[in-house]
N, C-alpha and C positions, 0 to 999 in steps of 0.2 A: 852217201847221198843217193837221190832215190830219182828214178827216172817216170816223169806225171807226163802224161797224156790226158787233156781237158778236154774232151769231147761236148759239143754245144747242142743245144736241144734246136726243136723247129723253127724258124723264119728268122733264127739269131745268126751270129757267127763266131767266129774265133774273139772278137773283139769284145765279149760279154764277160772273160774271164779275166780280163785285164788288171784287176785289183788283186783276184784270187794268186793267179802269177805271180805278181810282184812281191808278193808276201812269200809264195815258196823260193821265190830266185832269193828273194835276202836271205834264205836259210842255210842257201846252199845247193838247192834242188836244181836237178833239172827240167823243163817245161815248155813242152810243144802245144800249143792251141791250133790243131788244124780246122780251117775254114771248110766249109763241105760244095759241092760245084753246087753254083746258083745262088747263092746267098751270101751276105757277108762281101767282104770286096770282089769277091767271085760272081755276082751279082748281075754282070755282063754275060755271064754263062748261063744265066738261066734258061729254061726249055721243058714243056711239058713231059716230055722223055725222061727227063735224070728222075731216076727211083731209089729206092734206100739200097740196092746193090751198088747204084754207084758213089755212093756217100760210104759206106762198107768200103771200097775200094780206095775211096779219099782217105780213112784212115788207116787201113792197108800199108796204102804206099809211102805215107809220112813216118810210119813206124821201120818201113824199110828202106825209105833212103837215110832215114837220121839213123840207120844201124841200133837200132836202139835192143835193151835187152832187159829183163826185170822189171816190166813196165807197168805202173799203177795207171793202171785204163777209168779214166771215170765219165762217165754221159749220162748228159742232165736229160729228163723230158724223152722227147723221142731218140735222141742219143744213144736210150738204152736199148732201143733198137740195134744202133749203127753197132755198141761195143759186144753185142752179142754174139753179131753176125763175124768181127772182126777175132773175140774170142777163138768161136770154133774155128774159124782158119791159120793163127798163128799162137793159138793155145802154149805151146815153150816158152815163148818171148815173155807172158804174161804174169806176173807177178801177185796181180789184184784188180778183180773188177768190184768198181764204185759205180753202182747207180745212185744217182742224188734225184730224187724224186723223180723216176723214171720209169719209164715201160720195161717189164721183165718178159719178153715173149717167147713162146716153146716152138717148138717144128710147126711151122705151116701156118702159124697167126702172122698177121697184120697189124698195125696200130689199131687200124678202125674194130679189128676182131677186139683188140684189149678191151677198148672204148666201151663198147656193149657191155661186157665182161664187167668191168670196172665201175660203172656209174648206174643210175637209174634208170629205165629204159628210157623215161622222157625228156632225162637229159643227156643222153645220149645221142637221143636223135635231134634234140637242139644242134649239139654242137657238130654233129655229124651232114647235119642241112646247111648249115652255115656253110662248111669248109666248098662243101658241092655247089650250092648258089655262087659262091664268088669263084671257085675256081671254071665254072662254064662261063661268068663275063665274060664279053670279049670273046669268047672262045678260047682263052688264055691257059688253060690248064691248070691257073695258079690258087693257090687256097691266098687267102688274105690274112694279115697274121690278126693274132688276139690281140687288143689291147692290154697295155700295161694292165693298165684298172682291173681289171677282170680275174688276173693272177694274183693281185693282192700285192703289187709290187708299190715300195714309198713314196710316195708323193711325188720327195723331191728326185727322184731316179727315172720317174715314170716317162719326161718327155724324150731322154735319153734310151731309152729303149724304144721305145714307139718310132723316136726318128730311125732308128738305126736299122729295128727290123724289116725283111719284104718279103713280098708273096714267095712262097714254097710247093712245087707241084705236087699235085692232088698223088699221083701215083706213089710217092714216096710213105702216104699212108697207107695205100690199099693194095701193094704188093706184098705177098708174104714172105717171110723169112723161111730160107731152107738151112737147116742144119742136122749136120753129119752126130753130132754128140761130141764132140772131140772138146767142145769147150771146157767141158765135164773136168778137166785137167788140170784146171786152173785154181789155184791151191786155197785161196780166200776172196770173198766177197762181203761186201760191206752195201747195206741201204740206208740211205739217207733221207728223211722224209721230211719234207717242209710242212711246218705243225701249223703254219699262221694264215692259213687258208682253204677254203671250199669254195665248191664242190669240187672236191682231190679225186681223181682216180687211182690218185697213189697209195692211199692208206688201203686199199687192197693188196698193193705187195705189198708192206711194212708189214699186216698183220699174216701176208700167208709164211714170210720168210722167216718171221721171230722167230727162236726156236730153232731154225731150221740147220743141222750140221756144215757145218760149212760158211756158214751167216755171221754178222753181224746185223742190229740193225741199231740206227742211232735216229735221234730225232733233236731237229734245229725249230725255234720258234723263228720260222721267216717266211717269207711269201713264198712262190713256185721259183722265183729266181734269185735262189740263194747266192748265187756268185755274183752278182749284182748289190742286193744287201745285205748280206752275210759277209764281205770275203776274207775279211781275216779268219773268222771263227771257221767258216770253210775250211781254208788253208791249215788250220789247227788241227781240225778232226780229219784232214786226209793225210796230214803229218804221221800221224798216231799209226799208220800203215806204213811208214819209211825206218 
């Protein structure tokens, strides 16, 4: 049996994987959904301060207090930030990183670096004005999250996301990731790509990792939150790693 760590993408939390879970615990698996500080029931913690270092550190410390060992690392969205960063620092533990429609970023990139990277220039800076107008309301620091709709998520799932998600500090996009190379170590990787929606920034990784030593890459016909309307079929294809 196989030890899953579900790592959540932006303005979400632990509680977005709830279906995908329950499908691996009937397997047998084992399964940690850590919440990141600020969001999710952590929510009371929020603070323009908390940056993707300390959301890196959130999943850190859940992989070190549950002892855990051989661990299928997977983060959705900006997740793939958080398990990259977590990669290079406990690189042994690590059995398999899963980005499921996720940011792949190298030494010294940001989310917002991807962004650019990733999308058109003019939607890029859409979505890049957006996060900057609402995180200076208020003075609040906080990005406002996307609507359901916008990701292409089903209808009937859609008010259930929206109620659930909240605002996420601006810095946790626009800090960059420092890493040593040490992730390198980590013996398979699998990308996941949500086929059932645009404008993806993701189908830039799917098409640079095909191919690539070391890669899988799979593709789900589902919106950007797949653990949401996918999760059994999720739960299936992160199986196929156990």
């Amino acid at each position: 049996m196989a030890n899953f760590v579900l790592v959540h993408g932006a303005w979400h939390g632990g509680w977005c994987y709830r279906d995908t879970a329950r499908a691996l615990r009937a397997a047998g698996h084992t399964v940690h959904t850590p919440t990141h500080s600020g969001v999710g029931e952590r929510a009371h913690q929020s603070a323009e301060h908390i940056t993707l270092e300390t959301h890196i550190r959130d999943v850190c410390g859940c992989i070190e207090a549950e002892e855990l060992q051989d661990v299928i690392l997977c983060g959705h969205s900006y997740g793939g930030m958080v398990i990259t960063g977590v990669a290079d620092r406990m690189a042994g533990r690590i059995k398999a990183l899963v980005y499921l429609d996720a940011f792949v970023p190298e030494h010294g990139q940001s989310l917002t670096d991807l962004l650019r990277i990733a999308l058109p220039a003019e939607v890029a800076a859409v979505f890049l004005g957006s996060f900057h107008t609402t995180a200076l309301q208020n003075n609040s620091g906080l990005m406002a999250p996307i609507p359901a709709e916008m990701f292409g998520i089903k209808p009937e799932n859609r008010a259930w996301v929206d109620r659930r998600c909240v605002g996420q500090p601006l810095a946790t996009f626009e800090v960059p990731l420092l890493l040593t190379g040490a992730g390198a170590a980590v013996p398979q990787r699998l990308y996941i790509l949500a086929d059932g929606w645009d404008p993806s920034p993701f189908r830039h990784f799917a098409a640079k990792f095909d191919g690539q030593p070391g890669w899988r890459v799979a593709k789900m016909a589902s919106s950007h939150d797949v653990m949401v309307d996918m999760p059994a079929e999720l739960a299936a294809e992160l199986m196929t790693l156990a």
